[in-house]
C-alpha positions as CSV (number, residue, x, y, z in Angstrom):
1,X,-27.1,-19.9,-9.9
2,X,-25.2,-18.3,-7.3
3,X,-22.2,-20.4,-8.3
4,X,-22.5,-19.4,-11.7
5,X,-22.4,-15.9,-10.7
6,X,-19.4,-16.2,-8.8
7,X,-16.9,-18.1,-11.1
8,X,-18.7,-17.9,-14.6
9,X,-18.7,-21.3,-15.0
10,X,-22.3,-23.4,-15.8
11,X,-23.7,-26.5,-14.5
12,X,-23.4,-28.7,-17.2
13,X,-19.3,-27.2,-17.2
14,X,-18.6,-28.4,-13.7
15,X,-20.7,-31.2,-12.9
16,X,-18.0,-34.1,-12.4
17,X,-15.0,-32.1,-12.6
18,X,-12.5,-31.6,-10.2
19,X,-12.4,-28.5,-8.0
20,X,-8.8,-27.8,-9.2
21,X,-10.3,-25.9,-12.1
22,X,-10.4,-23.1,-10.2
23,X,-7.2,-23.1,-8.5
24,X,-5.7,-19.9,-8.6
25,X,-2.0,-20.8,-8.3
26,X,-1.4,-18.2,-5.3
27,X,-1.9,-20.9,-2.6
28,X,1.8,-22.7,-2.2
29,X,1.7,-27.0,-1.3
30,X,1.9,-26.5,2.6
31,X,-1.6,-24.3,2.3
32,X,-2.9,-27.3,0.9
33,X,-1.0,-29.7,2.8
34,X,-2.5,-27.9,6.4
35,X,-6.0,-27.6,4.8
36,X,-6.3,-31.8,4.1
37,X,-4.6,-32.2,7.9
38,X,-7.5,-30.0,9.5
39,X,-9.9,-32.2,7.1
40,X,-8.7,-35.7,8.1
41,X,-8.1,-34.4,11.4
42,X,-11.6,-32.1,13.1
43,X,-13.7,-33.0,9.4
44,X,-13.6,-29.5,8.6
45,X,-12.1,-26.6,7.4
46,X,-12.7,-23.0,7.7
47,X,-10.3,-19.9,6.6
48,X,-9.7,-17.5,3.4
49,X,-8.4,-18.6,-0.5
50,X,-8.3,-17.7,-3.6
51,X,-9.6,-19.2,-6.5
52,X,-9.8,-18.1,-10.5
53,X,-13.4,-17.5,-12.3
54,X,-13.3,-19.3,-15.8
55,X,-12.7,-15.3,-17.7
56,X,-8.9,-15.7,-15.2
57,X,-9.8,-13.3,-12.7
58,X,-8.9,-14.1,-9.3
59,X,-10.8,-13.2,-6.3
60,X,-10.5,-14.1,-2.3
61,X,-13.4,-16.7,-1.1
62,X,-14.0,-17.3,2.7
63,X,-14.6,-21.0,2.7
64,X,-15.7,-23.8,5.0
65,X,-15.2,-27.4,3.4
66,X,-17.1,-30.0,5.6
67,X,-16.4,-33.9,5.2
68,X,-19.6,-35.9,5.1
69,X,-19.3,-39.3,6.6
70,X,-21.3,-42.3,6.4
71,X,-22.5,-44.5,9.5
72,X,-19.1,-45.9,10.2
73,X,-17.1,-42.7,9.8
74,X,-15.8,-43.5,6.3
75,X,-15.8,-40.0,4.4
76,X,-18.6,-40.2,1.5
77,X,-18.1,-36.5,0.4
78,X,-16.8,-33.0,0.9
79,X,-19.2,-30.2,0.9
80,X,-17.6,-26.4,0.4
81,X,-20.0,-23.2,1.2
82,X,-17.7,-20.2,0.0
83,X,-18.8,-16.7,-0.4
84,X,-16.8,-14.1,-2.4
85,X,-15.2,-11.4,-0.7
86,X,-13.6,-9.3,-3.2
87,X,-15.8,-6.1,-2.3
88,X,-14.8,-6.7,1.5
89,X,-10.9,-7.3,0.2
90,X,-11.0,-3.4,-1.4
91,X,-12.7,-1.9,1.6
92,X,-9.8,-3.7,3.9
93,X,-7.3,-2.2,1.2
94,X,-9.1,1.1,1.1
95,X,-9.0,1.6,5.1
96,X,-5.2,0.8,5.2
97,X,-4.6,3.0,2.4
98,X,-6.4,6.1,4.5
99,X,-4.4,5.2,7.4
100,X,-1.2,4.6,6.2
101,X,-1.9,7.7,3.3
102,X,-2.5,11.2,3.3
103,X,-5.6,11.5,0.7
104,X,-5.1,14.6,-0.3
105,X,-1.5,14.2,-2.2
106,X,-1.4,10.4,-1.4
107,X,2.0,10.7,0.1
108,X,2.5,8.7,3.0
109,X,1.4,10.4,5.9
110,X,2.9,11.0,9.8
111,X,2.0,6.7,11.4
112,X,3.5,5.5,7.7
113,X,6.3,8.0,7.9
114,X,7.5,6.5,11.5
115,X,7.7,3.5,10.5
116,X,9.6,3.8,7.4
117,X,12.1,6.1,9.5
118,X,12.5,3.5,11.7
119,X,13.7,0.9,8.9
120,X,15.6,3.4,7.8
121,X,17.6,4.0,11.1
122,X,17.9,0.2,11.2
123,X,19.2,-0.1,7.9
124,X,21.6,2.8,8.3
125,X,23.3,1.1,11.5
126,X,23.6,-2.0,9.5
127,X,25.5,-0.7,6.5
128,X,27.1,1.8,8.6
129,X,25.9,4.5,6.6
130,X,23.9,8.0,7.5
131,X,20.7,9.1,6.4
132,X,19.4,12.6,6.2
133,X,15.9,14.0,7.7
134,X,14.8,16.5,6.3
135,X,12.1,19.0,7.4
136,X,10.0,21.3,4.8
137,X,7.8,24.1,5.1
138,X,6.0,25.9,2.5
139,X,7.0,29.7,2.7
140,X,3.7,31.9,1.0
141,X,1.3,29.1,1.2
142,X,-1.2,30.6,3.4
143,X,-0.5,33.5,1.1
144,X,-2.5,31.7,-2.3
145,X,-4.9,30.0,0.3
146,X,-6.0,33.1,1.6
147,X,-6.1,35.1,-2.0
148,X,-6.8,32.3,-4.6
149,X,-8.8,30.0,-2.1
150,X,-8.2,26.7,-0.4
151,X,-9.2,24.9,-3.9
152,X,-6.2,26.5,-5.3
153,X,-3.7,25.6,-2.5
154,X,-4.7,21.7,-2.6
155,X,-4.1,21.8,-6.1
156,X,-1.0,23.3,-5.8
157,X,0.2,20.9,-2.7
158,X,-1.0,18.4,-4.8
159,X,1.2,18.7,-8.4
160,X,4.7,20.1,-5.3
161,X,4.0,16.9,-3.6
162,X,4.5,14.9,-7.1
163,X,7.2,17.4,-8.5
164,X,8.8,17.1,-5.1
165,X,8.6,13.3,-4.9
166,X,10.1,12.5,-8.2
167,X,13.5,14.2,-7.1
168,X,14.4,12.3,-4.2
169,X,15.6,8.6,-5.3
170,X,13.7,5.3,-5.6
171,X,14.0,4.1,-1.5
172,X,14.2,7.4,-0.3
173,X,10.3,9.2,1.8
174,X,8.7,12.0,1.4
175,X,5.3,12.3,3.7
176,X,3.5,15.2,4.6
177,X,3.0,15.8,8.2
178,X,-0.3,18.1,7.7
179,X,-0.8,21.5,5.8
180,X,2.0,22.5,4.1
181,X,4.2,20.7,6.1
182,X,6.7,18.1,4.2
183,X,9.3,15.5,5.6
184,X,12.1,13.5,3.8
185,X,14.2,11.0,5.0
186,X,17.2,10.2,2.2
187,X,18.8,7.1,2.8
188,X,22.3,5.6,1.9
189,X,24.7,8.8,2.7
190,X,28.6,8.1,2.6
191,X,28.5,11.8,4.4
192,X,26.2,14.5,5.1
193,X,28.2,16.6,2.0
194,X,25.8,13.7,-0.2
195,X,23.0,15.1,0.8
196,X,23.4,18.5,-0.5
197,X,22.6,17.7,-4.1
198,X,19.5,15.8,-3.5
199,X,18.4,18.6,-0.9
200,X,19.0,21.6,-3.3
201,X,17.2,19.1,-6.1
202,X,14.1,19.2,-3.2
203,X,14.2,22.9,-2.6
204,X,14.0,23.6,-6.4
205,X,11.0,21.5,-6.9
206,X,9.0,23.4,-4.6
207,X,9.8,26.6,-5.9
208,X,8.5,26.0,-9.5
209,X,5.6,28.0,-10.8
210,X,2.4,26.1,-10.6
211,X,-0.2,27.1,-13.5
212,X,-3.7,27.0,-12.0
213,X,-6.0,28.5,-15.1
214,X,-4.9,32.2,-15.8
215,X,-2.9,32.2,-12.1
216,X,0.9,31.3,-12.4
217,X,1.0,30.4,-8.5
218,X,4.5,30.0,-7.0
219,X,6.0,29.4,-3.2
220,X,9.3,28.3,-1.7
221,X,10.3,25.9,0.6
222,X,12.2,26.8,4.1
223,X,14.3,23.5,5.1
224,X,16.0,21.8,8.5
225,X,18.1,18.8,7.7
226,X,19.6,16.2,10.7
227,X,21.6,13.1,10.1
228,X,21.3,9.9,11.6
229,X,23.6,8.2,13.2
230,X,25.9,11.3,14.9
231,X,28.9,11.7,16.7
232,X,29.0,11.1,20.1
């Protein structure tokens, strides 16, 4: 029954068949090829897989596959206990989303930020190119918190932090540091002059009205670039 439950297939559809009908296709030949060496090798096997339920889905197992052996040693069987861990799979994906995210405008947050500014300092030694950082700050925010209420502002962070995102370029971060604090790192600059465009594109996305009900609600954005590499 509990079989059943998991990959939709019946008894009578799986008695005598071969266990690659629910191969998945995400596991490559040397998964397999290390899975049958730890079989032959200890008589067991133990780790994570995924497989595909008879509708097509696919979903993560963790599996152990045992080799039952007669008398002499000679391998009579293989028996596989599996359990599905899909649920645990989206709570892993949830977590690293929260730390990785900010969950208010989904933006990546300050630990996600650091790394991508790393890569991007990495990259722009390798190409030999600059990239720009630039810092933002809301100018009136605490303004419309203070008057329209903090429901107000996070909607309003919430549709700049979109409007805001969409100007920069696919490659190029925006992550929000905390409150109305914003960061972007532009990658990919012949010279700091290629920035200006994208920056003005930024500061103009922050300043649009926001229409919260019958409240037009409307800030600026006060901004700091600095370019990586610099001049000795």
């Amino acid at each position: 029954a509990a079989f059943t439950h998991i990959t939709g297939y019946r008894r009578d559809e799986v008695l005598g068949q071969n266990p690659r009908i629910l191969k998945s296709g995400r596991q490559d030949n040397d998964f397999y090829a290390d899975l049958w060496r730890d079989l032959n090798s200890k008589g067991h096997w133990y780790g994570e897989i995924w497989n595909r339920r008879k509708n097509g889905d696919v979903y993560p197992e963790m599996q152990t596959i045992s080799a039952v052996r007669d008398t002499e040693g000679g391998v009579l069987q293989y028996v596989a206990l599996f359990s599905d861990i899909t649920s645990i799979k989206e709570h892993e994906r949830q977590l690293e989303h929260i730390a990785h995210y900010d969950v208010l405008t989904t933006l990546p947050n300050r630990v996600l930020f650091a790394d991508r500014l790393h890569q991007a300092m990495t990259q722009a030694q390798r190409r030999g190119r600059l990239l720009a950082v630039a810092y933002l700050d809301l100018d009136g925010f605490k303004v419309i918190n203070d008057r329209h209420g903090h429901d107000a502002g996070d909607q309003l962070l919430i549709t700049l932090s979109a409007r805001m995102k969409q100007s920069l370029r696919e490659g190029d971060t925006l992550a929000r540091l905390g409150g109305d604090e914003f960061v972007a790192v532009l990658l990919d600059l012949a010279d700091a002059a290629a920035s200006t465009l994208m920056l003005g594109r930024l500061l103009d996305a922050a300043a649009l009205p926001v229409q919260l009900g019958d409240f037009s609600l409307q800030v600026s954005a006060s901004i700091g670039v600095t370019y990586y590499p610099q001049a000795a």
